[in-house]
N, C-alpha and C positions, 0 to 999 in steps of 0.2 A: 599420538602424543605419549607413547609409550616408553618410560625409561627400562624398561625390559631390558637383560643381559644379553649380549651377541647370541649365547646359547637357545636363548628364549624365541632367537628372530622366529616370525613367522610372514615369507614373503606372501601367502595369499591375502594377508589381512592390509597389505601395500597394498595389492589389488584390489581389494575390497576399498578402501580410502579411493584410487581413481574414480569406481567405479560412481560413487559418492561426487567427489568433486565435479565430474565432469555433466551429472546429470544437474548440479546447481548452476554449474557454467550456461550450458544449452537452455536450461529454462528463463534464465534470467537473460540470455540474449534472442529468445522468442516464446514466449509460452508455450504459444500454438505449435513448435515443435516437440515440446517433451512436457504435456501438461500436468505432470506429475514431479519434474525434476527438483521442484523444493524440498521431497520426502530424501533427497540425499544427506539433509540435515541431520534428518533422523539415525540415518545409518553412522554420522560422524559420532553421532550420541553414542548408540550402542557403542561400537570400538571405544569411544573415550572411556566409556564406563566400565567396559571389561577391561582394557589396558590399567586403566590406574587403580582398580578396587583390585586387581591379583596383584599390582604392584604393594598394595599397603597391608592384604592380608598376606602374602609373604612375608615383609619385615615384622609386622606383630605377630607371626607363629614364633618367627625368631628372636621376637626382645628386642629388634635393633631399629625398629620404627619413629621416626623423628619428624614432627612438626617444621622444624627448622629446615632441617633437610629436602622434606616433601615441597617445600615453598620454595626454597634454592632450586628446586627443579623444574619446580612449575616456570618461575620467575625467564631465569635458561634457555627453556621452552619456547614459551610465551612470546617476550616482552621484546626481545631485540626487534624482531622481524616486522609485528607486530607497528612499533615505534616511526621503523622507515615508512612502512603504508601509509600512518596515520599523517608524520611529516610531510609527505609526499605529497597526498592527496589536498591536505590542507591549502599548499602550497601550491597546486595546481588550479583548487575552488579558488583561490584570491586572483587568479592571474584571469580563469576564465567564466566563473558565476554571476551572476547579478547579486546586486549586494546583499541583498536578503534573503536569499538562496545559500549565499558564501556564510554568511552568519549561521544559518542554520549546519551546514558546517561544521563551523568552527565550534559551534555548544554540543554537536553531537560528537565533535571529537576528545572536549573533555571528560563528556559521560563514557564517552567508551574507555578512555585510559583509569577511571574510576570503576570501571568493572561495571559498568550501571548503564551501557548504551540500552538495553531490553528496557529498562527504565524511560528512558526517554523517548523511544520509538514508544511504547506504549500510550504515553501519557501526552507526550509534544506532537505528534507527524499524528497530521489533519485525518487522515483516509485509510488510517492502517497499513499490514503488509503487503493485502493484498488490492489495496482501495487505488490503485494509481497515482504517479504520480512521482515515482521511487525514485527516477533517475535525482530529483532534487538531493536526495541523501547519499550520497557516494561513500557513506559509512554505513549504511542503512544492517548490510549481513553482518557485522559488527555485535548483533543481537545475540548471535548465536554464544559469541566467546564471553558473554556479559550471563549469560544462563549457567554456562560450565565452570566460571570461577566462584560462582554464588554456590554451584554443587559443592564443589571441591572446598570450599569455605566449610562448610557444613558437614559434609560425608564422614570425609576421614577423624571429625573428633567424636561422630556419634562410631564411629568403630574403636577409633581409641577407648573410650566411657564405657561399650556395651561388649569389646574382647570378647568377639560370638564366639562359642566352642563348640558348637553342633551343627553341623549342615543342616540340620531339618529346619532348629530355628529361625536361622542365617535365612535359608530360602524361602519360610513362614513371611517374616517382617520385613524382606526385602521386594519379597510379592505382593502381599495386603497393598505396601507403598507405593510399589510400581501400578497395582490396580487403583488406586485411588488413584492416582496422578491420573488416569484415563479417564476412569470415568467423571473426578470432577471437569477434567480440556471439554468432556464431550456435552456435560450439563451447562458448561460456562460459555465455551464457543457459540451459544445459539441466543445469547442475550448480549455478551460481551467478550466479541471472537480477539479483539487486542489484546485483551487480559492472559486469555486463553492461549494466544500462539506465543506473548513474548516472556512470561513469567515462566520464574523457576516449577511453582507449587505442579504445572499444568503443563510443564515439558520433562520434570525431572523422571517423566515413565520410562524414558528411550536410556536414560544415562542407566537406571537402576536396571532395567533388562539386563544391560550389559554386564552390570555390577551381579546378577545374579551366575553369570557364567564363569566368574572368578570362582567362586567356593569350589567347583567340581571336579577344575584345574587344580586346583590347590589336594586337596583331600581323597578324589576318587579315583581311581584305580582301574577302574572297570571303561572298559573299551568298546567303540563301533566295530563292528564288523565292516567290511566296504561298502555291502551292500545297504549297510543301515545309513552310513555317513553319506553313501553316493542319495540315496533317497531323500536326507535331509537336505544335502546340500542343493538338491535340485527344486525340492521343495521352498526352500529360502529363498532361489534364485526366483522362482515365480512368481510370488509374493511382491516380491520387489519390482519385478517386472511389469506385476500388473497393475500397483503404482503410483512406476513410472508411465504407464499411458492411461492409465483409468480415472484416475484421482487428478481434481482439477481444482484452481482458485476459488470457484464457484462451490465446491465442497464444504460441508461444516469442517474444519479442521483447526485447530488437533482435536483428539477426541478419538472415540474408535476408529475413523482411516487410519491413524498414526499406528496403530500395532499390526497390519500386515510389513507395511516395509521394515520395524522396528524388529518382530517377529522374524521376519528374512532374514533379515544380517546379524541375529543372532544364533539363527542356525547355522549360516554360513561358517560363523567364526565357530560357534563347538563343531562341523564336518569336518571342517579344517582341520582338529588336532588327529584325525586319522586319513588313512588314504584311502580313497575314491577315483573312480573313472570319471575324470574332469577334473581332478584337482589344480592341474596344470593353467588350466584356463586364465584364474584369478593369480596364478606365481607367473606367469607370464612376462617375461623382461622388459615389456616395454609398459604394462600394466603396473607394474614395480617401481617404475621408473617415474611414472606420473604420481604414484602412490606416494612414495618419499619427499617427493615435493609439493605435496598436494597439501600442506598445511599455509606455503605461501603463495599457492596457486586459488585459494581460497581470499587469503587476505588482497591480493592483488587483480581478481577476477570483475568485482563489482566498480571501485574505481573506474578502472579504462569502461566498462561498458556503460555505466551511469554516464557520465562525463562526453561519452561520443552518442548515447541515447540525449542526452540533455541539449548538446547543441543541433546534432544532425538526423535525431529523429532513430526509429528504430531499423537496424541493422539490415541489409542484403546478404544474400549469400557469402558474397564473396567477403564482405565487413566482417562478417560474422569468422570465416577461418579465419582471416588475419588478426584479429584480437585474442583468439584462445592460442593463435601461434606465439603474441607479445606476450598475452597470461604467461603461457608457461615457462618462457626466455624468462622475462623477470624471476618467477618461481624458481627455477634453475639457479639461477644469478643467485637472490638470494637465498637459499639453499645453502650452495657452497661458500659464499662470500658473508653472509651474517649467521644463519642457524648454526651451521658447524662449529663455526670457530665461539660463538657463544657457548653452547653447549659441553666446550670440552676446557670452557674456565673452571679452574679449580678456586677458585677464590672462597672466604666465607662468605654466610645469607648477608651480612649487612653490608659489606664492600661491595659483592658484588648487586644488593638492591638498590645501591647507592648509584652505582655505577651504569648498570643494565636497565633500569627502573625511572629510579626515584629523579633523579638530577635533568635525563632526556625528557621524562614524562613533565616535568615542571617546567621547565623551555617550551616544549610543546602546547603546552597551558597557556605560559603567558603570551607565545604568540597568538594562539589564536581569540583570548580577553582583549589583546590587540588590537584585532582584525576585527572584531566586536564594537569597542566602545572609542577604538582612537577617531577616529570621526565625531564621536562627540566630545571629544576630549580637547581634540586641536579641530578644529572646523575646515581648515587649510588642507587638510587632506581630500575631502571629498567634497571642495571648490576647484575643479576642473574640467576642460573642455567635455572628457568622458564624461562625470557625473551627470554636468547639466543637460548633454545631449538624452543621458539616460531618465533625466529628469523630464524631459521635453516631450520625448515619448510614452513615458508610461502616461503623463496628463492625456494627449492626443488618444491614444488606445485605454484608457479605463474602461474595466467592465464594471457590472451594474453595482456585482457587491461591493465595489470601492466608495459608493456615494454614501452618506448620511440619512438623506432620504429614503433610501433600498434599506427593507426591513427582512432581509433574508438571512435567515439563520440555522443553523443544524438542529436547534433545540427553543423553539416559541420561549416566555416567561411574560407572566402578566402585563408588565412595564411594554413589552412589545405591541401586545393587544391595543394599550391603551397609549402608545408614544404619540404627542403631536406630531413629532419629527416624522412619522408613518404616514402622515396625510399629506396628499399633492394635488395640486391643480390650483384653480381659481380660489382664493380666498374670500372669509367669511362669509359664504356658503358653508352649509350644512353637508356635514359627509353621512350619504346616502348612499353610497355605493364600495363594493368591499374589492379589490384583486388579492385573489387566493390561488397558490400553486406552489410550483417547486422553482429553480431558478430558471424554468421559461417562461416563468411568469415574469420573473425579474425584469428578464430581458426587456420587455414590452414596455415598462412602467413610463420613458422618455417617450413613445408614439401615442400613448393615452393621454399621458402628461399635455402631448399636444393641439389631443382631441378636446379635452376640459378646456382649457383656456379658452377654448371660442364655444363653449356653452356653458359657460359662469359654472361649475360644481368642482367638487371635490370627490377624490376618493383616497380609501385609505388601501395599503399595501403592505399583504403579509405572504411570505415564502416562505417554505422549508424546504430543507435541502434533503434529494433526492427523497420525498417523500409528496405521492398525489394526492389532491384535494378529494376527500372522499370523506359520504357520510358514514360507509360504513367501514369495517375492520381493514386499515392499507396492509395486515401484513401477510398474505399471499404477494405482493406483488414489491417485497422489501430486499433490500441485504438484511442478514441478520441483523450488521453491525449498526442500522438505523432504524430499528422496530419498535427501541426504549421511545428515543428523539419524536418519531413519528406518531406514536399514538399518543406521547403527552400532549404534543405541539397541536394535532386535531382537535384532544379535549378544547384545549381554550377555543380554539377558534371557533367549533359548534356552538359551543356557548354564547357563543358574540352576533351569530347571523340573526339574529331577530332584528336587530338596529337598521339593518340595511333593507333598501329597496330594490338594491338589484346585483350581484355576485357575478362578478365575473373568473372565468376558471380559463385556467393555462398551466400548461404541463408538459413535462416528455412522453406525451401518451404511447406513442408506438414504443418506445422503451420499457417500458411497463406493459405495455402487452405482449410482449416477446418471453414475460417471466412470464406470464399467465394469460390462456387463452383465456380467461374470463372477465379481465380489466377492463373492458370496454365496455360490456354488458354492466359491472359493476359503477361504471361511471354514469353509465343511463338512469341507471335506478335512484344515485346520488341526483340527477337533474331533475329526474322525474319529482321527487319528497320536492327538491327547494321549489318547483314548480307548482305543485302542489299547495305548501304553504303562502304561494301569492308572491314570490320572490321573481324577477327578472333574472334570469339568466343568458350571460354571452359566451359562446366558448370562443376560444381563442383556438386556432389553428398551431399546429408546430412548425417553424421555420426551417427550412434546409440545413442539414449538417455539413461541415466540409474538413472532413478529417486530415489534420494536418496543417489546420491553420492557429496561430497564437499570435497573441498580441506581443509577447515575448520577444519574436524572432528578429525585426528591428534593431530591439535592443542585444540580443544575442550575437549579431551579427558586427557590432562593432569587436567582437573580441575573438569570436572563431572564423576565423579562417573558411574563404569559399563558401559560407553559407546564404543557401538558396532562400531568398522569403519572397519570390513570385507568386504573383496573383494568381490563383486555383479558380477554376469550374467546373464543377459536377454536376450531375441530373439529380433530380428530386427523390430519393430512395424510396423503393415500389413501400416500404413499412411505415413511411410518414403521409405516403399520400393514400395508402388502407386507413389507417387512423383518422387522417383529416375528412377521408371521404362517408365516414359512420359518423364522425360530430355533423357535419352536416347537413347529413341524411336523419340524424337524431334533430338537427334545429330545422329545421321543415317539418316533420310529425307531428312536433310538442309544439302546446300553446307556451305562451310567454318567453320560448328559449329562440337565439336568435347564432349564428355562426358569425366568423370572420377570421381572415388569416393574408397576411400582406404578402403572399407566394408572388401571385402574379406584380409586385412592386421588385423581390429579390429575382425572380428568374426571366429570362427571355428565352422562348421558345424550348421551355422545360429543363434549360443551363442557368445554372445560380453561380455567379463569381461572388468570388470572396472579398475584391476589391470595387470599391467607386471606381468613375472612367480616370478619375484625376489621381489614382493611386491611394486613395485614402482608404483603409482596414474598415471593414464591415462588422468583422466579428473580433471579439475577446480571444477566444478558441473555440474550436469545432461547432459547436452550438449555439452558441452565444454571441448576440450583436455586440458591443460598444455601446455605451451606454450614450456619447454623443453619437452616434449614426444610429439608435434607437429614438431621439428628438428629431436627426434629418429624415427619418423615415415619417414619423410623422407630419412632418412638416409637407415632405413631398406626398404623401397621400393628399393631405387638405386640399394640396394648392390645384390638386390633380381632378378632386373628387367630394370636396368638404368632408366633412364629418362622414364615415362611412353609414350607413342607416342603421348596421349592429348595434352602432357604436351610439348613435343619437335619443335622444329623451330618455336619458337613464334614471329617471327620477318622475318621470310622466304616470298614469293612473296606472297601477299592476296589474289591472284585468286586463287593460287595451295590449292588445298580441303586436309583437313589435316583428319585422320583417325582415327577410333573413338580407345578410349582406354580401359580401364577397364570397 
């Protein structure tokens, strides 16, 4: 992004930019190939930070440094290319998203031409960056250009105000900055990693790095020898290399990971101002070549791959060349056909913001306030064959958290504890009995629902999400990003088991044991205390996952093209059936604790289909029933087996030891 003089060119730092772009490409079209490729971010930071901080402290050495000017460039830069993506894409969510999906869109494409997409990724988008689920956002990388105009808002007037005249200073204040910026990412990252990866205060370490490589360019004199520059440059290069494959989603990040790759491509770029054996490497013409384009090879990489992960699932080999061959076709395209010729408008800042900016960016807005609220505005838009069929199906395929009744939340709050609307089954009975879990408890809540009604009681039903029912400390076995949610949401609920006579627990146990060999023993000692205190305990078994199924695909498939939503069968994964087999083996040991788990109702001869024989959806996605084929489940155990014996006298004397069931 460097308006650098032709003289100034420097093509390793083109190379440097592929090298960047192309490890965000590969990540984001399969993790599991390059599980570090997000850190390419970081390297766009560096380079943006040293390009434009020696662009500004050149013109204020010379007096000719201009606010007006710096925004005319940025604007240039920026905006045209920028404008087609966001058009584009907009334009492609309307034609191929579910409406709620397309909405979400359409608001995150206003935040991002408001310079504020990190904003709304932060605060809007359920799961974070790295929480699943991204293809929804086909603006999602958007975040990164929403961090770099908030710098560049800010930078250049604390250089104008502060006119550094000393290298030592300059490097003093821009250090401390650049240190702070880490180590608040790496104290903030592990209580609230959102904050941490999309905010300026806790990204700005990688821009100011950069920024510190301008003063030396600028003022020093003093030169590598080859041998110092080949050292660095090799040393930068492994840094970043390791990563690129070291460093994973599962990482606290940002925070100290972010300063090896940041560190990297800062050496890189000061190796580069002298020569070295290898310099060639990163000047490389065809490395140069991705490099120059690599600004809309960025802007155009996440669209095409969201938008083909959103319908058709994540990519093959062969999917995966062919999209980074379209990435770059577009990028090329627009390269010569929008950047340049924007670029070399001579117009003034307000003509041309009017024109480049202000007028597209306002179009773009209204259409997608449009795409937003015209549905509620004129009703006749979205009364048609399409909506209602998509209205047809999401009723048929609801998962559990769509009910009223489903009290599953991210975050418990008193009101939940104590909601009527939480209690299910037979009425005016007395609720004595509690379901506590994460959302495979959810799941279950229509097959209990159906055991209750044919023995007069009630229970009440509390979930959190991604967070297990445990009496002691969940967070060995947490994402950061739900450690706050998770330990509030327990308080309440500890507080509440005394009321109840018998607790039933449901969870993605084997998920949670995969983070920690000790979650299981940890779950024993949780049944052992409520057993203890005279409490009934059920556990609930985990039901077979089937990766690849959604209730979505139905509806997906009236608008993409050849999409496959075939009935799936899988076997019982050997880590549900270790888990299922220690709950078990724990409810046979222990008095008053009793097992159950409806496996043998989903699988025939250790194959679990994802469909009924008459084609009806089992599950929501991957895990998760439907909340009406979570009441046919029930329904079909009864008629099969009545009330299974786990499941019977939930309310009977707590000493009498109940019997184990399925």
């Amino acid at each position: 992004m460097s308006p650098a003089q032709p003289q100034d060119y420097r093509p390793d730092i083109d190379g440097l930019r592929a090298v960047a772009v192309l490890a965000v490409i590969v990540f984001h079209l399969r993790a599991e190939w390059l599980p570090g490729g997000f850190v390419g971010v970081d390297i766009f930071f560096v380079i943006s930070g040293y390009l434009i901080t020696r662009y500004i402290l050149q013109e204020l050495q010379a007096g000719t440094f201009s606010l007006a000017e710096f925004y005319r460039r940025r604007i240039k830069r920026i905006a045209p290319a920028l404008l087609l993506v966001v058009g584009t894409t907009l334009a492609l969510s309307a034609l191929l998203m579910l409406p709620d999906d397309m909405h979400k869109t359409a608001k995150s494409a206003v935040w991002s031409l408001g310079s504020l997409a990190n904003f709304y990724f932060c605060f809007f988008k359920e799961f974070g960056y790295f929480g699943g689920g991204n293809e929804v956002y086909p603006l999602l990388h958007l975040w990164s250009l929403g961090v770099e105009e908030q710098f560049y808002m800010l930078w250049p007037l604390l250089l104008m105000v502060w006119r550094p005249r000393s290298r030592r200073s300059y490097l003093l204040v821009a250090g401390i900055l650049a240190a702070a910026s880490f180590i608040g990412a790496e104290w903030l990252a592990r209580s609230h990693q959102d904050l941490a990866y999309f905010m300026l205060p806790t990204r700005g370490g990688e821009l100011l790095v950069g920024a510190l490589l301008a003063w030396p360019v600028q003022r020093s004199h003093a030169g590598w020898t080859p041998r110092v520059a080949g050292a660095a440059a090799w040393s930068g290069a492994a840094l970043i290399l390791w990563s690129l494959l070291f460093v994973s989603k599962t990482d606290t990040f940002p925070g100290l990971l972010a300063v090896p790759p940041t560190v990297g491509a800062a050496l890189l770029i000061q190796a580069g101002r002298f020569p070295y054996r290898g310099a060639h490497v990163l000047a490389h013409p065809w490395m140069v070549a991705i490099g120059k384009v690599s600004y809309s090879a960025y802007l155009w990489h996440w669209p095409l791959i969201a938008l083909w992960v959103y319908g058709y699932g994540e990519p093959g080999v062969g999917t995966a060349v062919l999209l980074v061959a379209v990435t770059l076709l577009l990028a090329a395209l627009s390269y010569r056909w929008v950047e340049t010729p924007a670029r070399h408008s001579s117009a003034p800042l307000l003509p041309l913001a009017w024109r480049q900016f202000i007028l597209p960016s306002a179009l773009t807005c209204l259409a997608a306030v449009a795409l937003v609220f015209g549905g509620r505005i004129w009703p006749s838009l979205v009364d048609t064959p399409y909506h209602n069929e998509l209205t047809r199906l999401f009723e048929l395929n609801r998962p559990a958290f769509g009910q009223s009744y489903v009290c599953q939340r991210q975050r418990l709050t008193e009101m939940d504890i104590t909601n009527a609307q939480c209690v299910v089954g037979a009425s005016g009975s007395p609720v004595k009995v509690l379901l506590w879990g994460d959302s495979n408890a959810a799941h279950y809540i229509g097959m209990l629902s159906e055991f209750s009604r044919h023995q007069a009681l009630q229970f009440r039903n509390v979930e959190i999400g991604e967070c297990p029912p445990l009496l002691d400390d969940p967070t060995p076995f947490l994402l950061p990003k739900r450690i706050a949610d998770c330990r509030s949401s327990l308080a309440l609920v500890r507080g509440t088991l005394e009321q109840y006579d018998t607790i039933i627990l449901a969870a993605s146990w084997s998920v949670y044991q995969q983070r920690s060999p000790k979650f299981l023993e940890t779950v024993q000692a949780t049944v052992t205390e409520l057993a203890r205190r005279g409490k009934k305990v059920v556990l609930l078994g985990k039901a077979p996952e089937l990766a690849g199924v959604h209730r979505s695909c139905p509806m997906k498939a009236l608008t993409y093209p050849v999409l496959d939503c075939s009935p799936l069968s899988v076997a019982l994964k050997p880590e549900i059936a270790t888990a299922n087999s220690f709950l078990r083996a724990l409810a046979m040991r222990q008095p008053n604790v009793a097992y159950f788990d409806a496996n043998a109702y989903l699988c025939d001869n250790g194959v679990c289909p994802s469909h009924e024989a008459d084609g009806a959806l089992r599950y929501a996605d991957g895990s998760h029933f439907t909340m009406r084929y979570s009441w046919q489940l029930g329904r079909r155990i009864y008629e099969a087996e009545g009330i299974p014996a786990a499941l019977r006298d939930l309310t009977a004397d707590k000493s009498a030891n109940m019997q184990q069931g399925m």
